[in-house]
N, C-alpha and C positions, 0 to 999 in steps of 0.2 A: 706430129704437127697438130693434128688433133686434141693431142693431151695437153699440149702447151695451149691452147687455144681455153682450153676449159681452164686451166689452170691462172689465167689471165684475167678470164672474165672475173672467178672467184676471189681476185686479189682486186680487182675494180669495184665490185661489190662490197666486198670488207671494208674498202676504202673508204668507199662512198657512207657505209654506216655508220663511221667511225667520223667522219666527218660531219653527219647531221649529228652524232652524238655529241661532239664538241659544238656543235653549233648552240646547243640545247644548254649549254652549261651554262649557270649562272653568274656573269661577269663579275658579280661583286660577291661571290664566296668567299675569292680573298682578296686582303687587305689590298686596297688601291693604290696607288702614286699617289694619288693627291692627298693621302691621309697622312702623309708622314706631316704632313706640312699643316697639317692641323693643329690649333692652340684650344684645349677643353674650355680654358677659362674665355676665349673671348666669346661670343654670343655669337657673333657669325659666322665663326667656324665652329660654331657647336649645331650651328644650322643646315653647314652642310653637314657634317657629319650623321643629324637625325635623319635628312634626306638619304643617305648613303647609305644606312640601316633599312630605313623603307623601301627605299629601292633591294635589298637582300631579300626581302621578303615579299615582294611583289614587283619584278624585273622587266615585267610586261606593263605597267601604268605607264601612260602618255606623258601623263601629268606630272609626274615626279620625274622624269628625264625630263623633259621641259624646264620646270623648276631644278635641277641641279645645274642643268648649263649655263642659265641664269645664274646662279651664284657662282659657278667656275670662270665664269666669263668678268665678274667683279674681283674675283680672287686674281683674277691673272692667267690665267688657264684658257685660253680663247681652240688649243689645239680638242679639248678634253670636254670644251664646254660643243663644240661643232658634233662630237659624237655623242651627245648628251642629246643634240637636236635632231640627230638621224636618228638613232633609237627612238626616239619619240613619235616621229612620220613612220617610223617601219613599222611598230606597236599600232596607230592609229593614223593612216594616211590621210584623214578628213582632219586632222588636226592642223587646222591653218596656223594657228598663234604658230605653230613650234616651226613650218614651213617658212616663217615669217622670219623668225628669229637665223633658221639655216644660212635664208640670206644675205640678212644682217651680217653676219661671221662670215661666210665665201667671199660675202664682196670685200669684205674690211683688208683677207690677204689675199686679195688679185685674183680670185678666182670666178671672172665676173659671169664665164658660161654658165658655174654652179648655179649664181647667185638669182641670173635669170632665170633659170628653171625654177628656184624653189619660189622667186616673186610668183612666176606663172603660176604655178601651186595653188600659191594666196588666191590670188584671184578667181583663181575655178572653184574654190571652194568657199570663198567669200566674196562674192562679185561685192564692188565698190568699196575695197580696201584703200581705200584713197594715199594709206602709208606706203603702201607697198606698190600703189600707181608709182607712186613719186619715188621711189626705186627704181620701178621699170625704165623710166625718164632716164635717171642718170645712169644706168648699165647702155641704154640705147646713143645717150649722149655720148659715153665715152665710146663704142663703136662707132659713132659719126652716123649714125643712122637719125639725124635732126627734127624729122621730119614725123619718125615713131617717137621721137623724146619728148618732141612738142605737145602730139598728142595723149601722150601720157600726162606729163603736166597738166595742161587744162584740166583733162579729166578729174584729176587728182583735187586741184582746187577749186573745180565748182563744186566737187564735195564735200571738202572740208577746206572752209577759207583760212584755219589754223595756219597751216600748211605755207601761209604766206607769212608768217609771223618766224623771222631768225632766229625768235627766243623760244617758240616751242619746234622749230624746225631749222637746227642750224645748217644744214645738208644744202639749205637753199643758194646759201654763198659758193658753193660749188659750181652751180651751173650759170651758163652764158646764156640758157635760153628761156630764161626766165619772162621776161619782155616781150618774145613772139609768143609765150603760151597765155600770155594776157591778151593778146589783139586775138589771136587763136576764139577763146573762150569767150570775148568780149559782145558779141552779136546776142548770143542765147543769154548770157547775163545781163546784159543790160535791159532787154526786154524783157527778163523776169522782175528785175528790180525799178521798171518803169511800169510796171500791175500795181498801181495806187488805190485799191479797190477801196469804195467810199461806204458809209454805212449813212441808214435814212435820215434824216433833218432831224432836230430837236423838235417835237411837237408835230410832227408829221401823221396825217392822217390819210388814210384809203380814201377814195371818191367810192370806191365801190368794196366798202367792208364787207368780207366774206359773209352769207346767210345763212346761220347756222339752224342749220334741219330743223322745222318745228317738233316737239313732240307728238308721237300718234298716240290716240287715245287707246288706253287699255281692253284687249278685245273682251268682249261680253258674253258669258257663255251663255250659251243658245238650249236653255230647258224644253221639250217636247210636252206640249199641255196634258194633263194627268187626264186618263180616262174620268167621265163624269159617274159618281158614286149612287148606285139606284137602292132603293130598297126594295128585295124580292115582296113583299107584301103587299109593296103597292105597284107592283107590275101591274096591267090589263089582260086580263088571262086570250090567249089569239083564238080567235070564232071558231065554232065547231067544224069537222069537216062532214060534207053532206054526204050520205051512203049513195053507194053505190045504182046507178038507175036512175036517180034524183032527178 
């Protein structure tokens, strides 16, 4: 019983090594899926391909997983571009953009608990991501949670008033609650945009213009009067002293 017990452990252990060893392995050694599908001559798939090279040689960069799911995700690759964005967070978990982008992708195929986590993400590591407020919004919206979706919204557009604009944010035709995150935000905005603060009158003078310090007069240095210069010749020789008994 004993021996099989050790015997166990050492095939758990084997396992287990053998598994960080694969873990360890460079995913893009070999040739990828997505490369067959690559055309040298066109520019953009020679863009990713250069990325796909870069990545062979440095597998651990944020930044070039980021950038390739970017390009897999225009190429048509939205399964391949989502693991382009994990890699990315797993390499550098303060990497908002790519948390940003994870979203982007979970939400796109229904995966909205992903997609709020990696929003949450954004925001922890980018407080006032105003895009990715406005995410949070419609992940909360479609739970029916109205009331988190509302407050996401505002927040989102007092930050960025883009964000109300359907041509740089078409997302916005998606939601119904568009109009209570305006009365929502409407109190603090409008007493911000009600600070008309006026600048002083043309020709405007002080009653009491500032007095500016007079100057002090340079201090004087203080010479000590030179001893008076005798000449021993004409000293007074001092009166004799009288002997003693005198």
């Amino acid at each position: 019983m004993r021996r099989t017990l050790v015997l166990g452990a050492i095939v758990l252990t084997l396992f287990g090594c053998a598994a960080v060893h694969h873990n360890n392995k460079n995913p893009y050694q070999k040739r990828l899926f997505i490369e067959k599908y690559l055309n040298p001559a066109d520019p953009f798939d020679a863009q990713i391909q250069r990325t796909i090279n870069d990545l062979r040689a440095d597998p651990r960069s944020a930044t070039l997983h980021n950038q390739l799911g970017q390009l897999l995700l225009r190429k048509g690759f939205p399964k391949d571009a989502e693991v382009e964005f994990e890699r990315a967070v797993n390499s550098d978990s303060h990497f908002y953009a790519a948390w940003y982008n994870l979203g982007l992708v979970r939400a796109a195929r229904g995966d909205y608990t992903g997609a709020r986590f990696a929003f949450h993400r954004t925001v922890h590591y980018k407080p006032g991501h105003a895009a990715a407020l406005f995410q949070l919004g419609l992940v909360e919206e479609r739970r029916q949670n109205n009331d988190a979706a509302i407050e996401y919204y505002a927040k989102a557009f007092s930050i960025n008033h883009a964000l109300l604009d359907v041509r740089v944010n078409p997302r916005l035709l998606d939601s119904n609650l568009i109009a209570l995150a305006l009365i929502r935000m409407y109190p603090n905005e409008h007493t911000r945009q009600s600070m008309q603060f006026q600048p002083a009158p043309p020709g405007y003078v002080s009653p009491n213009p500032a007095q500016a310090p007079s100057p002090q007069p340079p201090a004087q240095e203080i010479v000590p009067p030179a001893p008076p210069v005798t000449n021993p010749a004409q000293q007074t020789p001092p009166p004799p002293t009288p002997p003693p008994g005198a």
